[in-house]
C-alpha positions in Angstrom: 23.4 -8.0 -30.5 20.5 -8.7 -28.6 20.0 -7.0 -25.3 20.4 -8.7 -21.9 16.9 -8.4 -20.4 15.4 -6.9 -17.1 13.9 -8.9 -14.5 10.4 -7.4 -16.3 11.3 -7.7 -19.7 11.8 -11.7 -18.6 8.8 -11.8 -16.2 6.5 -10.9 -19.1 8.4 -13.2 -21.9 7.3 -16.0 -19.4 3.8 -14.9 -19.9 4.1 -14.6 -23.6 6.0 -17.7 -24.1 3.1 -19.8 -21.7 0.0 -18.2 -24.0 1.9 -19.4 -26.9 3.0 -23.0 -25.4 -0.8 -23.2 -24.6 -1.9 -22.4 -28.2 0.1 -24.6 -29.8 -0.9 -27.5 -27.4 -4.7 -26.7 -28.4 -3.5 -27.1 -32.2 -1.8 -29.5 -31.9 -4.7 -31.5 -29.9 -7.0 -30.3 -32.6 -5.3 -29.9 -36.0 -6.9 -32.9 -38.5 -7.3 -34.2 -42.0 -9.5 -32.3 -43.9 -8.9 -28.9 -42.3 -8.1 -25.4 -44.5 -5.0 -24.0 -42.9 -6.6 -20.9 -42.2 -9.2 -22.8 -40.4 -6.4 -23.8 -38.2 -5.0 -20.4 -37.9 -8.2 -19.0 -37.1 -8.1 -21.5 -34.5 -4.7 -19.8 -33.3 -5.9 -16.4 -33.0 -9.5 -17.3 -31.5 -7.0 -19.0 -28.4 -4.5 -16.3 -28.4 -7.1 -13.5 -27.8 -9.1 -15.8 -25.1 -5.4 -15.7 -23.7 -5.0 -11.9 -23.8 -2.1 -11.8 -26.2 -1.3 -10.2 -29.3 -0.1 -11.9 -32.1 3.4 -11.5 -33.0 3.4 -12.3 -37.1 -0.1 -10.8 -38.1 1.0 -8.1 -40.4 4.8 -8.3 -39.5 6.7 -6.9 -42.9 3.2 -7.3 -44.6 2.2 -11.2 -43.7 -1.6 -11.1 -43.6 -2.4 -14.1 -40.8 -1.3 -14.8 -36.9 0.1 -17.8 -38.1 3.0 -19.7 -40.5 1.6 -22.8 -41.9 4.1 -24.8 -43.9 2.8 -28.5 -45.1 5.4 -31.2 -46.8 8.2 -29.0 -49.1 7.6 -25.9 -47.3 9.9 -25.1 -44.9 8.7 -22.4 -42.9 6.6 -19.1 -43.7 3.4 -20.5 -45.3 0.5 -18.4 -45.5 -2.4 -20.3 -44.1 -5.7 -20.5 -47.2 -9.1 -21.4 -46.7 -8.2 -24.1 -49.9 -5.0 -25.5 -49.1 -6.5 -28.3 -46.6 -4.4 -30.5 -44.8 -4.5 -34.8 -45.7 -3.3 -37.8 -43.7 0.2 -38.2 -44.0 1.1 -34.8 -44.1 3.8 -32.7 -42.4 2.8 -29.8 -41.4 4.8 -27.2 -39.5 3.0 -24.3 -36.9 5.2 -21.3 -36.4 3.4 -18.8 -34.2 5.2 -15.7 -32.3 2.9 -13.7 -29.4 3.5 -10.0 -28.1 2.8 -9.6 -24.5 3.2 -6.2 -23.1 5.9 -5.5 -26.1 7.6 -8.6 -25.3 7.9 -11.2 -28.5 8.4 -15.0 -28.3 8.4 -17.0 -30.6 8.3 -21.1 -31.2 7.3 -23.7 -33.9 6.5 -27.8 -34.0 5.7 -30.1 -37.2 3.1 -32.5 -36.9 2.6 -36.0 -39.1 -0.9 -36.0 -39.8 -2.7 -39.0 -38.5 0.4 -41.5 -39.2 3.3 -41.2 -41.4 3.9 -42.4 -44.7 7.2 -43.7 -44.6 9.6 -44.2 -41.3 12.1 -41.7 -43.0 9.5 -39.2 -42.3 9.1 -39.8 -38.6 12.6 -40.1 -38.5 13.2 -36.7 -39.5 10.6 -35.2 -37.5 12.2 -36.7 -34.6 15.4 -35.8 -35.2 15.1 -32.2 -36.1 13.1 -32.1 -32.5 16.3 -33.6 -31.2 18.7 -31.1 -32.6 16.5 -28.2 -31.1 16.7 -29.3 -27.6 20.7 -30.3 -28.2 21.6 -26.9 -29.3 19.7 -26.1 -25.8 21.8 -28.3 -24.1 24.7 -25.8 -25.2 23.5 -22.9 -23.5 25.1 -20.9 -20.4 26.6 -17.4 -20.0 29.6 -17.6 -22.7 28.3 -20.0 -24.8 29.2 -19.2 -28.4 27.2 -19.3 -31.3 29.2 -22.0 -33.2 28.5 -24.1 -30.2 24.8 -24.1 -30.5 25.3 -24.5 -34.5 27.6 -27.4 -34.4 25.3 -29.5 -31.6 22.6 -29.2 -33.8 24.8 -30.0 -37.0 25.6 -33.0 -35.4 22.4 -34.7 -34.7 20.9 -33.4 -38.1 24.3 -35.2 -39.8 23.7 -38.6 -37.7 20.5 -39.1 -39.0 21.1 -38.0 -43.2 19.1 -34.6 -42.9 19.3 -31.7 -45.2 20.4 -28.9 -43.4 18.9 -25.5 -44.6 21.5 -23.0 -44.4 19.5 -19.7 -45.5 17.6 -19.4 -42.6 18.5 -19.3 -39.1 18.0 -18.7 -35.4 17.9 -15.6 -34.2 17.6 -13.2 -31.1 14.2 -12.5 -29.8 12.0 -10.4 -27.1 12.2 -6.8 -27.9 11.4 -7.6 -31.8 10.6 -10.8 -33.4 14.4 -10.6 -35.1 16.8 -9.6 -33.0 20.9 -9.9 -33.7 22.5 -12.2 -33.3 21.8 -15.1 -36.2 22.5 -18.4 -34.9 22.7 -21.2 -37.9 22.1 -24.6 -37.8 25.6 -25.6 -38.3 28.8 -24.6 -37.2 32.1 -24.8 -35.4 32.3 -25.0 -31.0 34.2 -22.8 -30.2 33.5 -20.1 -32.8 30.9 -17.5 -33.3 29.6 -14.8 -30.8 29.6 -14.8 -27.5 26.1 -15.1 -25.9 25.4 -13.6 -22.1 22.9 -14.6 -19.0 19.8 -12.5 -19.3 20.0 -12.6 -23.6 16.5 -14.4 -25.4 17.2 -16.2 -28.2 14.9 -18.6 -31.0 16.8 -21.7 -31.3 14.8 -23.5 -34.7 16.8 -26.5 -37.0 15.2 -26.7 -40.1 15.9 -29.9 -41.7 15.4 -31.5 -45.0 14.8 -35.2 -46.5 17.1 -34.3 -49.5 19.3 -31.4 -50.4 19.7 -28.3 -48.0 18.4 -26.0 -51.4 15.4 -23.3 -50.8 13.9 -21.0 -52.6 10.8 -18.4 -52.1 7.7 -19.4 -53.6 5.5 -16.8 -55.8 3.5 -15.8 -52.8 6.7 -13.7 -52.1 6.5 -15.5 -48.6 6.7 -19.4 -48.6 9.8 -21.2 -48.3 9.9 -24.6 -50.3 12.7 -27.1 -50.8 14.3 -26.7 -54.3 14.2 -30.6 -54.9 10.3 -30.9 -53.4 11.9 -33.3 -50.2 10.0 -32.9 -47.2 10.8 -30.8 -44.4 10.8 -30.3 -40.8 10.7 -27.1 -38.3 11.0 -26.8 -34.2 11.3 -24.0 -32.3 11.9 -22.3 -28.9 12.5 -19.1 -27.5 15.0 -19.7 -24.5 16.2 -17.7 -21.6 20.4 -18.0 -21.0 21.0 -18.1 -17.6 24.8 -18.3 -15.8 24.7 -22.0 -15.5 22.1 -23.4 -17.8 18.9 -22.1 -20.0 14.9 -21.5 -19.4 12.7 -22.5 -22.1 10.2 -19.6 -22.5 7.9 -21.7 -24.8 6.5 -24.9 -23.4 4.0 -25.8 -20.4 
């Protein structure tokens, strides 16, 4: 189970979550058609260090960049390439974590590319935003896993979405994986207990067809078995006794 934090532990999360709010603002300001998506990565890091942070996923269980870069069937965990280039139309998902003073959060958005090519896709962009900040809207001191699963489930569900159930939310701050797992689906009511003072990632992952993954040959990237496109937000939040604090946006 992930720890409840100290007052420092939390003051310098706030300062980690901020450098990588302001990153991800920058990319997502700047991210084009035609980029690599290592040039965007490099982009990532080059910000991160004017920032004074460290990044969080460069060389985390062996992945060789600061970033995830996931574009149209891959879910998450895409290893950005100098050849893989980005076009109009795409969806392309940022997942960047930061270490500040051995604190770790962690966050993710997905981006359409110039405009979208059909409504379903800005649909489920939307709505996979949506069910990140209503499993939010869950959180207090005793707020049970299942809770935060099934408020996600539920917007996900309304709008015909894939749910990907092999990956999940997570507890985050002293390590970028931290117990407890928190899926994107579930029963209220069921599940562990969370606390005031516990971090935790809070990231739907959402399909345009079947909820089916598997792991590409890079031995990293997560692609939809059926090639739908997919969709990934994240946040690292704060419980508090009556509410939440989102760690990761301006």
């Amino acid at each position: 189970m992930t720890r409840v934090k100290t007052e420092s532990e939390i003051a310098n999360m706030r300062i980690s979550g901020q450098m990588l709010a302001k990153v991800l603002a920058v990319l997502r300001a700047q991210v084009a058609a035609g980029m690599s998506t290592k040039e965007i990565a490099d982009i990532a890091a080059k910000e991160l260090k004017s920032l004074g942070g460290k990044p969080a996923f460069l060389g985390y269980q062996g992945f060789t960049d600061v970033i995830c870069i996931s574009v149209n069937d891959e879910v998450v965990h895409g290893i950005p390439n100098n050849h893989k280039v980005v076009l109009a139309g795409d969806i392309v998902g940022l997942d960047f974590g930061v270490d500040y003073n051995g604190m770790i959060t962690d966050s993710a958005i997905s981006l359409i590319i110039d405009r979208p090519l059909s409504a379903r896709d800005a649909e489920m962009v939307q709505a996979t935003e949506q069910a990140m900040l209503a499993g939010i809207g869950t959180l207090k001191d005793g707020v049970r896993t299942g809770d935060i699963g099934q408020a996600i489930e539920d917007v996900l569900k309304k709008h015909r979405l894939g749910i990907v159930r092999d990956l999940v939310g997570h507890g985050v701050g002293h390590e970028l994986h931290e117990d407890p797992n928190i899926p994107n689906y579930g029963l209220k009511g069921t599940g562990q207990i969370l606390r005031a003072g516990m971090t935790i990632a809070i990231e739907p992952m959402a399909t345009l067809g079947k909820e089916d993954v598997y792991i590409d040959r890079d031995g990293w990237t997560v692609k939809t078995s059926d090639r739908s496109r997919s969709a990934h937000f994240e946040h690292t939040v704060l419980i508090t006794q009556d509410g939440y604090e989102i760690l990761t946006e301006v």
